[in-house]
SEDREN-804938 format. One record per residue (C-alpha): y, x, z; residue in one letter. Coordinates in Angstrom, 2 decimals. Example, Ala and Ser with C-alpha at 12.3 -4.5 7.8 and 13.67 -1.06 7.14 Angstrom:
<pts>
+---------+---------+---------+----+
:      py :      px :      pz : aa :
+---------+---------+---------+----+
:   -4.50 :   12.30 :    7.80 :  a :
:   -1.06 :   13.67 :    7.14 :  s :
+---------+---------+---------+----+
</pts>
This chain:
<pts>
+---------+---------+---------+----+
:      py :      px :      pz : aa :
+---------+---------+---------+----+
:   45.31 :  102.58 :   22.05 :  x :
:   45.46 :  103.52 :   26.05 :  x :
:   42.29 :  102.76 :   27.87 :  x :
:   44.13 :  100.07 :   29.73 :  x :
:   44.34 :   98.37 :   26.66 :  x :
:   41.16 :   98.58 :   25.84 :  x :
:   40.04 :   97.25 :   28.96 :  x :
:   42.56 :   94.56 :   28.48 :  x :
:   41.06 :   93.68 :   24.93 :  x :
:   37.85 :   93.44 :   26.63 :  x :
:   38.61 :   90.60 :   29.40 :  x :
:   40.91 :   88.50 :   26.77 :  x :
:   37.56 :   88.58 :   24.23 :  x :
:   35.50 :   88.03 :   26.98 :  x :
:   37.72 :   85.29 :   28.52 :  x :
:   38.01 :   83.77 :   25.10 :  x :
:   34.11 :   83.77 :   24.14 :  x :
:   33.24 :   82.20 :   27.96 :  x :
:   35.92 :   79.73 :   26.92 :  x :
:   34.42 :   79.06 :   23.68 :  x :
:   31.29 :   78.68 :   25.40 :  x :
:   32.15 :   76.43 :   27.99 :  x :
:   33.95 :   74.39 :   25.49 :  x :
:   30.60 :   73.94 :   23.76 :  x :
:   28.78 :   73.31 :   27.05 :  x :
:   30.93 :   70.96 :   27.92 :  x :
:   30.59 :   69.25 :   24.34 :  x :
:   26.92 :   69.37 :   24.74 :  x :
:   27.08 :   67.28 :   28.12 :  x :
:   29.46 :   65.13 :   26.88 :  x :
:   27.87 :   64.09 :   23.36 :  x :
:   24.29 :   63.92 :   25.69 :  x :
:   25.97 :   61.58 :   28.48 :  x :
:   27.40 :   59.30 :   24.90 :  x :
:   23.32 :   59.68 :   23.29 :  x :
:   21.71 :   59.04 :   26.89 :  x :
:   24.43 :   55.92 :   27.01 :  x :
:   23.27 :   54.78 :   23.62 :  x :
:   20.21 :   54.35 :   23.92 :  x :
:   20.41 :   52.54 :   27.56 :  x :
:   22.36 :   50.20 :   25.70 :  x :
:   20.65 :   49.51 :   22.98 :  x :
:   17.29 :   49.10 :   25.07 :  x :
:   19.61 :   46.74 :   26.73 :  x :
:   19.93 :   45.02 :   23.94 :  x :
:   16.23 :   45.29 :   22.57 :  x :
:   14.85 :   43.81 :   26.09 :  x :
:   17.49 :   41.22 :   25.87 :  x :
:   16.28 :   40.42 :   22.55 :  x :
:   12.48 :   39.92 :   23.25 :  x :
:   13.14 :   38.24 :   26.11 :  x :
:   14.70 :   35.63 :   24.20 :  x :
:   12.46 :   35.53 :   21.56 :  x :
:    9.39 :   34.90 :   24.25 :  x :
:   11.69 :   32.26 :   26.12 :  x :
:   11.19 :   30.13 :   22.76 :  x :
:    8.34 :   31.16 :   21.84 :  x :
:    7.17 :   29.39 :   24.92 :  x :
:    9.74 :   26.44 :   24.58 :  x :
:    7.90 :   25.96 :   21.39 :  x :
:    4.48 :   26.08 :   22.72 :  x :
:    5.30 :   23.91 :   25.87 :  x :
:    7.44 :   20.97 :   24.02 :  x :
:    4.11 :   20.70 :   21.26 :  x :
:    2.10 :   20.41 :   24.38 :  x :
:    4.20 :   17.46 :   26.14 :  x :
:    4.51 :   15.55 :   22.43 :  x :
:    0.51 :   15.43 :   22.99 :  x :
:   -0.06 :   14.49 :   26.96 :  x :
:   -0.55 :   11.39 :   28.32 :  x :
:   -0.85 :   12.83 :   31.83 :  x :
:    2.52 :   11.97 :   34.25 :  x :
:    2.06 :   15.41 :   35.99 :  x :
:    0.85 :   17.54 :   33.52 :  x :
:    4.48 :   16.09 :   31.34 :  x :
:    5.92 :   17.27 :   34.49 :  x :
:    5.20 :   20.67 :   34.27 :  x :
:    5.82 :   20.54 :   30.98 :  x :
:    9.30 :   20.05 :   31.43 :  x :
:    9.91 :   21.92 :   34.61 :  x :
:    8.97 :   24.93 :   32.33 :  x :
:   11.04 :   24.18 :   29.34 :  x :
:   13.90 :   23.51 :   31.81 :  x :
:   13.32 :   27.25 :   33.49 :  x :
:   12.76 :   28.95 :   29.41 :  x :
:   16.17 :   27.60 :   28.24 :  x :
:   18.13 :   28.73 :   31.77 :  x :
:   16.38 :   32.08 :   30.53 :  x :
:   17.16 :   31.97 :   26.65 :  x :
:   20.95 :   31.12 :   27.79 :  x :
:   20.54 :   34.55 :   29.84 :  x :
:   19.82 :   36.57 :   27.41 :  x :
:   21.57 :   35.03 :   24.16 :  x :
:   25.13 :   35.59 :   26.01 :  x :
:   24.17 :   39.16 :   26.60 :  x :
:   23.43 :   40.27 :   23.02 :  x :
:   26.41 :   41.35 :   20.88 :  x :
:   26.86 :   38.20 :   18.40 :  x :
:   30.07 :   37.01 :   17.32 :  x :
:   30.34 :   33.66 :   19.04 :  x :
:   30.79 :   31.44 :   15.95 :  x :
:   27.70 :   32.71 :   14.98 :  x :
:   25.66 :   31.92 :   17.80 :  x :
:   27.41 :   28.22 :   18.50 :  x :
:   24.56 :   26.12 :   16.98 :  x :
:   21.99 :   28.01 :   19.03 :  x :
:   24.01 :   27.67 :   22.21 :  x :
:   24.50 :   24.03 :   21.76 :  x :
:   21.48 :   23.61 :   21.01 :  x :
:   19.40 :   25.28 :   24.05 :  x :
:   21.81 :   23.84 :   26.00 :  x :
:   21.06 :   20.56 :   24.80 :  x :
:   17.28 :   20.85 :   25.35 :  x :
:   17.35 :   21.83 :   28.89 :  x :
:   19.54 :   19.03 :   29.69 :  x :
:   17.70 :   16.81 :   27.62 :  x :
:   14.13 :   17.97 :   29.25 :  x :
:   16.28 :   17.77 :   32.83 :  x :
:   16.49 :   14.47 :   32.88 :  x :
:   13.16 :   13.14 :   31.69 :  x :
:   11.49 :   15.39 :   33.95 :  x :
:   13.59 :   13.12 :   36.63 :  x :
:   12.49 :    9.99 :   35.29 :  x :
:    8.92 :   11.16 :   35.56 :  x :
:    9.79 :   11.55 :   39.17 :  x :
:   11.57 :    8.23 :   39.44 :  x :
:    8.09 :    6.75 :   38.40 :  x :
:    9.14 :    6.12 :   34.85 :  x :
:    6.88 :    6.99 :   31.96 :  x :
:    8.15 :    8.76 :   28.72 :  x :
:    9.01 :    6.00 :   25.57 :  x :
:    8.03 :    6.09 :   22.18 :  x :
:   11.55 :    7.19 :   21.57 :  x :
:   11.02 :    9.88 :   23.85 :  x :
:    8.43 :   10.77 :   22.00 :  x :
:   10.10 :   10.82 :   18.98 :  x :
:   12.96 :   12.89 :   19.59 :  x :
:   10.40 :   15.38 :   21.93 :  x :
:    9.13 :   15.87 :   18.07 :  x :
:   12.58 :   16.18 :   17.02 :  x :
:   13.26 :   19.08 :   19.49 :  x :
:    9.96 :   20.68 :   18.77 :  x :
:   10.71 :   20.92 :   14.70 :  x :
:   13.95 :   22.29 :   15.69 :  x :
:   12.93 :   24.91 :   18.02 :  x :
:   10.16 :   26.09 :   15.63 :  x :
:   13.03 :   26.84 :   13.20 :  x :
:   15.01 :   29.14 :   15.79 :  x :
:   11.22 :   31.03 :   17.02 :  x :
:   10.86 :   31.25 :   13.59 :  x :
:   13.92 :   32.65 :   13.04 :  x :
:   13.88 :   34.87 :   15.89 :  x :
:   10.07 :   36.41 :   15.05 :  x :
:   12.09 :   37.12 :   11.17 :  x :
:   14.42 :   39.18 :   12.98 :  x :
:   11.96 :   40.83 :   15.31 :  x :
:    9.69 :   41.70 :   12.26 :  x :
:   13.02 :   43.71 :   11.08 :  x :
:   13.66 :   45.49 :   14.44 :  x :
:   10.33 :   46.24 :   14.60 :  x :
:   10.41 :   47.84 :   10.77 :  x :
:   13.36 :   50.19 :   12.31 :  x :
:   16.26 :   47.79 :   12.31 :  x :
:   18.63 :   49.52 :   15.09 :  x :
:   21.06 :   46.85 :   16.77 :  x :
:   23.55 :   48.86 :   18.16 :  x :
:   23.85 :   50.56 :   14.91 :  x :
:   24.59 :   47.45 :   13.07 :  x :
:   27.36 :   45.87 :   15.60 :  x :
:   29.98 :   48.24 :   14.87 :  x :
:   31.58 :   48.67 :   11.62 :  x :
:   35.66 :   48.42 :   11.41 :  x :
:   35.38 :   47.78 :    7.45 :  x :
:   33.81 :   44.50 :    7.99 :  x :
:   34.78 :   41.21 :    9.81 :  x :
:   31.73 :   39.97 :   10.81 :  x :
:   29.01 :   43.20 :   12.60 :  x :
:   25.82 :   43.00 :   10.59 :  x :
:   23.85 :   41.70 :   13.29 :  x :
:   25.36 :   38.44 :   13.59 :  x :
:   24.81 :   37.50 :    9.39 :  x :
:   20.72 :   38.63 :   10.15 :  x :
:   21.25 :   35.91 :   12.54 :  x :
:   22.36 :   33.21 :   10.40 :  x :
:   19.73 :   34.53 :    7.92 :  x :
:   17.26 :   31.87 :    5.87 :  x :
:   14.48 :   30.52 :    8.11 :  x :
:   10.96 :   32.31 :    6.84 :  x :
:    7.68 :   30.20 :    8.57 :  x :
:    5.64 :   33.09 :    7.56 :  x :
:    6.86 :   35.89 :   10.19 :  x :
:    4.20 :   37.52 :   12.43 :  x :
:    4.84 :   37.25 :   16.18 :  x :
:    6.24 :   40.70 :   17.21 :  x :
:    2.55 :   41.01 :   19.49 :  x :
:   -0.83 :   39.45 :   19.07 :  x :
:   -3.40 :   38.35 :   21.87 :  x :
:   -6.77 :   38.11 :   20.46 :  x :
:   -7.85 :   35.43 :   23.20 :  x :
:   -9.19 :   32.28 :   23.84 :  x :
:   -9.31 :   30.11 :   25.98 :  x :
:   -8.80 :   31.24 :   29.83 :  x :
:   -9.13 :   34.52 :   28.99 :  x :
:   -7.75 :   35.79 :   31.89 :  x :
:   -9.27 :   34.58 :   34.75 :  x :
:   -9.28 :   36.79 :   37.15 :  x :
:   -6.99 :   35.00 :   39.93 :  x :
:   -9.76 :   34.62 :   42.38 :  x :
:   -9.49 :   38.43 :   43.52 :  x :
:  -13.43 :   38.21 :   45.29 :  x :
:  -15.47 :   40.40 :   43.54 :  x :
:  -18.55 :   38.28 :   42.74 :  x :
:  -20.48 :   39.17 :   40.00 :  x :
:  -21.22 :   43.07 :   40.65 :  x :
:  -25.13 :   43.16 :   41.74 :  x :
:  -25.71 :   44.37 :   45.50 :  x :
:  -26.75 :   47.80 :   44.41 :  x :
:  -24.55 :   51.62 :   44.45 :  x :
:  -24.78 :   53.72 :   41.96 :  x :
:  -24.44 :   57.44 :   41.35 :  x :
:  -22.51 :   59.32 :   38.61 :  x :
:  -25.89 :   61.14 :   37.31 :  x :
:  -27.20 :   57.79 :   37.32 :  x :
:  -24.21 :   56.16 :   35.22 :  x :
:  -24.45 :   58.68 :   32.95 :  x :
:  -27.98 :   57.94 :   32.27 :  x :
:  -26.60 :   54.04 :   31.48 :  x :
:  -24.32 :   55.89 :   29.11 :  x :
:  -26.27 :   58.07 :   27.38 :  x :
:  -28.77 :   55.29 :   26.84 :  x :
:  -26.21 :   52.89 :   26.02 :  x :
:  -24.63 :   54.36 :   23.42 :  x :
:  -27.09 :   57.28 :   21.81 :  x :
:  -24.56 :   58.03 :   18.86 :  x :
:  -21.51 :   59.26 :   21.29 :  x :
:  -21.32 :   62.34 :   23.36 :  x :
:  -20.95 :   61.28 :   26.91 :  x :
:  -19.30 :   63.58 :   28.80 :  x :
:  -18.06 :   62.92 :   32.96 :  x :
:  -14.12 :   61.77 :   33.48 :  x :
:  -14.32 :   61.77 :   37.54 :  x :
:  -13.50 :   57.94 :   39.09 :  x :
:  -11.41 :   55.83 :   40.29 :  x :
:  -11.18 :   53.95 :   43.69 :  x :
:   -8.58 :   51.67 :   45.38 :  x :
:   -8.40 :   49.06 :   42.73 :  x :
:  -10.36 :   46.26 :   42.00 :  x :
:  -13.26 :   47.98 :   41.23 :  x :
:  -14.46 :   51.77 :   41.66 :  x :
:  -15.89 :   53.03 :   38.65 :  x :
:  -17.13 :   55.80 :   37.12 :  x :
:  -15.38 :   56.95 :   34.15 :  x :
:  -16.52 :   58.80 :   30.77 :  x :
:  -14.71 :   60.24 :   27.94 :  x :
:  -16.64 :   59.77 :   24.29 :  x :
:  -16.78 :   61.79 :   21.66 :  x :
:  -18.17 :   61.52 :   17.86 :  x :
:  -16.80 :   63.26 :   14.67 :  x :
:  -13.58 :   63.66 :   15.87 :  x :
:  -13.01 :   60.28 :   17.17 :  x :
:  -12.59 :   59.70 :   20.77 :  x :
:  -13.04 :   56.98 :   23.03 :  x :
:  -13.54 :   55.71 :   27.38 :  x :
:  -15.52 :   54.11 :   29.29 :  x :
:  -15.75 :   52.55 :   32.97 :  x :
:  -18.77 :   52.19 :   34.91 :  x :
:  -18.70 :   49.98 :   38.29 :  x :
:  -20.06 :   52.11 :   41.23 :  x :
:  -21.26 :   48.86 :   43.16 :  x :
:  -23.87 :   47.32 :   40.36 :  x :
:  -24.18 :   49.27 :   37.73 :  x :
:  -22.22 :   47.34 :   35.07 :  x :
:  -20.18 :   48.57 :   32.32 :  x :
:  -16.56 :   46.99 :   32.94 :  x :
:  -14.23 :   48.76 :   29.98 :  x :
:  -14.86 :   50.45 :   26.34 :  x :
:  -12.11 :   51.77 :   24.36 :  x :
:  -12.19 :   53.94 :   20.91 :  x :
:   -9.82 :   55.45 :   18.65 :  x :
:  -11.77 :   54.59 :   15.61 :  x :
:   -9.49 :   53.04 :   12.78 :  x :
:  -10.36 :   50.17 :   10.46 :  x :
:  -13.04 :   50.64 :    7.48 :  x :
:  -14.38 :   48.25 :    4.54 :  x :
:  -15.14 :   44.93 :    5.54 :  x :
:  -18.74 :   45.18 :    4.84 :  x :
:  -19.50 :   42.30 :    7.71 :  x :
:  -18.98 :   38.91 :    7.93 :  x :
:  -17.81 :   36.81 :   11.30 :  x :
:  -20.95 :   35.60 :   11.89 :  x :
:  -22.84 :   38.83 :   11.49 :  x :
:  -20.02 :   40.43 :   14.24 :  x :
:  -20.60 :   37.45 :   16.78 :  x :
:  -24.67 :   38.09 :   16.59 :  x :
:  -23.74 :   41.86 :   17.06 :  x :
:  -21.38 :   41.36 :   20.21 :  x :
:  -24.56 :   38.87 :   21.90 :  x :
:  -26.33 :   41.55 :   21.45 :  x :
:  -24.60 :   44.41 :   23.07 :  x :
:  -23.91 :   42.28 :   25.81 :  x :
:  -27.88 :   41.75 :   26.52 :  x :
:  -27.77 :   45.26 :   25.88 :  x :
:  -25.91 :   46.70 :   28.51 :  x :
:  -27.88 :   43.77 :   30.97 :  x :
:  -25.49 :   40.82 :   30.69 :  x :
:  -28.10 :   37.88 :   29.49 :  x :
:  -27.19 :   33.71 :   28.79 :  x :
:  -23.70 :   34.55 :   27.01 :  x :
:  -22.94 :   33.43 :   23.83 :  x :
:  -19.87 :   33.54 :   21.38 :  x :
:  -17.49 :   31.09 :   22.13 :  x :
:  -13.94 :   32.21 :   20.26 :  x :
:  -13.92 :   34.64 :   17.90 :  x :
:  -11.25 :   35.75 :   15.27 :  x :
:  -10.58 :   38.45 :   12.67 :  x :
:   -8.01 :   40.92 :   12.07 :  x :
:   -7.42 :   44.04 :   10.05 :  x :
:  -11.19 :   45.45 :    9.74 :  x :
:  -12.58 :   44.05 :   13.47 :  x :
:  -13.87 :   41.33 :   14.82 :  x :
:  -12.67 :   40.21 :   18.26 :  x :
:  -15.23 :   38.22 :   20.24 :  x :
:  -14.96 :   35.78 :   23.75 :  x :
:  -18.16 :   35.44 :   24.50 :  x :
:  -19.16 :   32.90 :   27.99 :  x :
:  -21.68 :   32.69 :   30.34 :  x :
:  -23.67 :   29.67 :   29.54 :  x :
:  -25.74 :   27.38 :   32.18 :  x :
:  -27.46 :   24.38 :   30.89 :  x :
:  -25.93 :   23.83 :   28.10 :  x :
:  -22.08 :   24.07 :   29.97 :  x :
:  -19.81 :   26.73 :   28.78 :  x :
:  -18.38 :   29.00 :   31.83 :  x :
:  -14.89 :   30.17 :   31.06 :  x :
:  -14.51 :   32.35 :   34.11 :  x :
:  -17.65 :   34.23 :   33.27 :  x :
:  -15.87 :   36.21 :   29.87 :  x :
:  -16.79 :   39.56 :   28.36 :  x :
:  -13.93 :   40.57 :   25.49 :  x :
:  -15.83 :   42.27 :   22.84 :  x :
:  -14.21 :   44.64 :   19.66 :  x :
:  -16.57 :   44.86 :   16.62 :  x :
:  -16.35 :   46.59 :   13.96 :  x :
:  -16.54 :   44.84 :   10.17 :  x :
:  -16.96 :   48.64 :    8.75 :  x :
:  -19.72 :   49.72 :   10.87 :  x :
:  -21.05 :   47.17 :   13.08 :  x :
:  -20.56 :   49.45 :   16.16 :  x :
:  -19.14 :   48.12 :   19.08 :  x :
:  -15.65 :   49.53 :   19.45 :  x :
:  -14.39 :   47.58 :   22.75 :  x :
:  -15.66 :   45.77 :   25.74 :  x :
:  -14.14 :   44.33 :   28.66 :  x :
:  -16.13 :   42.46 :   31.44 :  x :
:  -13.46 :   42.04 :   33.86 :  x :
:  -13.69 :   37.86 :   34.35 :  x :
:  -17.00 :   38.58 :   34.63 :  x :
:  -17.39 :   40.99 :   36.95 :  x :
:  -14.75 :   39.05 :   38.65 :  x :
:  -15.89 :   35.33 :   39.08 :  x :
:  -19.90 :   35.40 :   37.82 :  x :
:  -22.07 :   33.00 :   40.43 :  x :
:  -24.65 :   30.87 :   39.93 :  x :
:  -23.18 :   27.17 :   39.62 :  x :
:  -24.85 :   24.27 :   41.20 :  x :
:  -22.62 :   21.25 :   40.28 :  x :
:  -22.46 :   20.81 :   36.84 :  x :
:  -23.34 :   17.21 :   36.73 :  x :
:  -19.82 :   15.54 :   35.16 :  x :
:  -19.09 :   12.12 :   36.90 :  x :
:  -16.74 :   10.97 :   34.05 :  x :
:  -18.06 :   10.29 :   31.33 :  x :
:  -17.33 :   11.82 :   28.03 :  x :
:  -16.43 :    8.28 :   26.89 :  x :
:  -14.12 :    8.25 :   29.48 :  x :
:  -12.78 :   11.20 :   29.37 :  x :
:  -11.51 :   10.75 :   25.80 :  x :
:   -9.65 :    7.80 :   26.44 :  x :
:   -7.32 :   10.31 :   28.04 :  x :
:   -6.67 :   11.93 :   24.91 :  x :
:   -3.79 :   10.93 :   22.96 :  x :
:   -4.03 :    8.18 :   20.36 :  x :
:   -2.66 :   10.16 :   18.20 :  x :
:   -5.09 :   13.30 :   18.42 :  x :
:   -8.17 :   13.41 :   15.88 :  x :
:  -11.34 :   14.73 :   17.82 :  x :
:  -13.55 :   16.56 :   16.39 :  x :
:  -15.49 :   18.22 :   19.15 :  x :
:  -16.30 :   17.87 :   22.73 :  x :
:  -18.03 :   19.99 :   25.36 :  x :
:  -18.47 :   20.24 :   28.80 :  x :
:  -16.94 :   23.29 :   30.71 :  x :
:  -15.94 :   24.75 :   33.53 :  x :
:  -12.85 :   26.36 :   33.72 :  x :
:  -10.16 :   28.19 :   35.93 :  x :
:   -7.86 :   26.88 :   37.90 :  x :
:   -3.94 :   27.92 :   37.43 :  x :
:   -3.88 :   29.15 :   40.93 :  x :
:   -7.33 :   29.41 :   42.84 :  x :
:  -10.96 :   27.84 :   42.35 :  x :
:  -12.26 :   25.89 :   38.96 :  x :
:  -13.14 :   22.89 :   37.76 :  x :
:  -16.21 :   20.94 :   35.54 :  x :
:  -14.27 :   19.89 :   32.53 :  x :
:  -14.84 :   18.16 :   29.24 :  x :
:  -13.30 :   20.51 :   26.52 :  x :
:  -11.60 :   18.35 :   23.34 :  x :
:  -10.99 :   20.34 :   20.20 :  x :
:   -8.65 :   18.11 :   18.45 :  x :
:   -6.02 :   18.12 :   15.56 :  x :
:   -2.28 :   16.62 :   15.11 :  x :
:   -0.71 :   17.38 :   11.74 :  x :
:   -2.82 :   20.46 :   10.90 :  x :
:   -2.29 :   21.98 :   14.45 :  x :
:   -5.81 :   22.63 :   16.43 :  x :
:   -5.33 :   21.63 :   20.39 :  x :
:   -7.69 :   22.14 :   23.27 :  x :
:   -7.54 :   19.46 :   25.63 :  x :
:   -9.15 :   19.52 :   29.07 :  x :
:   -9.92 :   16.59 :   31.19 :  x :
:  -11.33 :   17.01 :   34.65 :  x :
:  -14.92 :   15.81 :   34.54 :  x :
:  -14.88 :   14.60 :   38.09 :  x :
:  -11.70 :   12.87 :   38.68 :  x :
:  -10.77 :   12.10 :   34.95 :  x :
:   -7.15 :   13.89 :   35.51 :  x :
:   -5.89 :   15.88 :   32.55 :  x :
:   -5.90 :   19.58 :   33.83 :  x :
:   -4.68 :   21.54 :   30.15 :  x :
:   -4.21 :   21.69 :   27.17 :  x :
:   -3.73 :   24.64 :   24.88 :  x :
:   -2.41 :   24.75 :   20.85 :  x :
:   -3.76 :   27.24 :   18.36 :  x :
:   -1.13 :   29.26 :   16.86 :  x :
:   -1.94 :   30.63 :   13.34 :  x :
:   -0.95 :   33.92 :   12.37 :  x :
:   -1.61 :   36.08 :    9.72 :  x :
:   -3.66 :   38.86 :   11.60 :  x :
:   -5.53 :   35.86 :   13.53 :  x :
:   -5.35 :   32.95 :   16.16 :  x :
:   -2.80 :   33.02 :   19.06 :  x :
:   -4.20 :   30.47 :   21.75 :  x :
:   -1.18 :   29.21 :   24.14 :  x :
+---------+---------+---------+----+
</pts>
């Protein structure tokens, strides 16, 4: 062979190889653009999915609520919110991939209950009150849209267990895409909700962005550390820098103990520990609720936060989640809230937040109520079964707080917390315990 056509041999192998390896480059892109494409689809569909199954969720929560007020406004907002969840739900159930005769029933009915809750929320504003056979069919509504969250949580507890969506919506061997039968699927009352809040009442109540209850004092790093070390003699407390330009500027420290790890946050203005978190996994349960709640008081006195006490607690997989309250002559203060993680194992506190507290803490002045508790429960619905009552003070949906007798009641095996303004007598909550098996949703 002439060395021209060697050289000619060369190029065409080389030509072909390059060829062969664009080929394959270009396969690569193109099967990574179809993956990438995939997966912004199906978290499409996954966000689509939650959304809707929070939207009832909520209708649930809010249409038990209004089958319980007697309070013209507070049935207002009631409806104003159910109204604004099913626009929502509508959203997002036309934007999953369901056949349509299998989503029908659910359309119709969503549909149905905004209308519906449309136009008593106008009557309310017309200066008409809500009927017994209002009432009756609100009840009507409610069963039925416990079915669907139900429903909804049964198919959430699947996804969640690896389920894929977009995996299951195309199959040319079959008439109806998988998806849509786990949709008409029996109803199960016994599904977890997809994600748990361990809270209580007003947990949250941080809206009034002062920072009150921080002590007038700065602290150093060397002398944070010393809180630490004294704090908590069974860690290794090592220095994690700090943070400023938030709410707070803290001090931060990693912890370390037998492998496990955990943080913690240390205000700079006052001293006070505002966050805990540990890695460390659930043990035996060798302690009981009450022993945990004792435990959290404790800590809290501990670390120099005095006059709280326990005020919601519930357990869950080897801990012991604790609300505990400033108290001030014998009235609970809602704002004032440390979150506290025990563990049933050990006994060792595993988690701490003091947010609320840090947040709202003042000395109160007017916690004389000018309703009485007498009247204050004739605001309570007939058909609500008392069986405690305190006197609070409580947050505000927007700004500021109010002195408030708290009602624990019960309807039909359902726990509600109704609050009544202690010195006008207006209704101003009211919150339903949700049962679950890992604990107590409050909503």
């Amino acid at each position: 062979m002439s060395k021209a056509m060697k050289i000619i041999g060369i190029i065409s192998m080389s030509v072909l190889v390059g060829l062969v390896i664009f080929m394959g480059v270009m396969w690569g892109i193109t099967q990574s653009e179809l993956d990438r494409y995939r997966q912004e689809l199906n978290y499409n569909y996954l966000n689509n999915f939650y959304s809707l199954t929070d939207s009832v969720n909520n209708i649930e929560t809010n249409l038990s609520k209004l089958s319980v007020s007697t309070d013209e406004e507070m049935q207002e907002k009631y409806l104003t919110e159910v109204v604004s969840l099913c626009q929502s739900a509508q959203n997002n159930l036309s934007s999953l991939p369901l056949e349509h005769h299998s989503i029908n029933e659910t359309t119709k009915f969503i549909n149905q209950l905004g209308g519906y809750s449309f136009t008593l929320h106008q009557n309310i504003l017309n200066g008409e009150e809500l009927t017994l056979d209002d009432k009756d069919q609100i009840d009507q509504l409610h069963q039925s849209a416990s079915e669907v969250k139900f429903e909804l949580n049964r198919l959430a507890n699947l996804i969640n267990s690896g389920y894929s969506i977009i995996d299951n919506i195309k199959d040319p061997n079959v008439e109806v895409n998988d998806f849509s039968q786990q949709w008409s699927g029996v109803y199960d009352d016994t599904i977890e909700y997809p994600t748990l809040i361990y809270d209580g009442p007003f947990s949250d109540s941080t809206q009034n962005k002062e920072v009150k209850g921080l002590k007038d004092i700065n602290v150093t790093q060397t002398e944070a550390e010393l809180l630490m070390q004294k704090w908590f003699t069974d860690w290794q407390i090592s220095p994690s820098g700090e943070s400023k330009g938030g709410d707070f500027d803290t001090w931060n420290f990693m912890l370390e103990k037998e492998g496990k790890n955990g943080y913690a946050q240390i205000t700079q203005k006052g001293g006070m520990l505002l966050q805990l978190g540990t890695d460390v996994n659930a043990g035996d349960k060798n302690k009981q609720l009450e022993e945990c709640e004792l435990l959290a008081e404790n800590f809290a006195k501990k670390v120099g936060i005095e006059d709280v006490k326990v005020v919601w607690s519930t357990e869950c997989e080897g801990f012991v989640y604790c609300n505990l309250c400033y108290v001030k002559d014998g009235v609970i203060i809602y704002p004032d809230m440390i979150k506290v993680k025990v563990s049933q194992d050990t006994g060792e506190i595993l988690g701490y937040e003091a947010r609320s507290y840090a947040f709202n803490h003042v000395e109160r002045t007017n916690l004389t109520p000018k309703i009485s508790k007498e009247n204050a429960q004739e605001k309570v619905d007939e058909y609500l079964s008392i069986l405690t009552e305190k006197l609070v003070v409580v947050p505000n949906e927007y700004v500021g707080e109010s002195l408030a007798w708290e009602f624990k009641c019960l309807k039909e095996g359902s726990v509600y917390y109704v609050y009544i303004d202690a010195l006008t007598g207006k209704d101003l909550n009211i919150m339903k315990v949700i049962e679950t098996d890992d604990g107590e949703l409050l909503m």
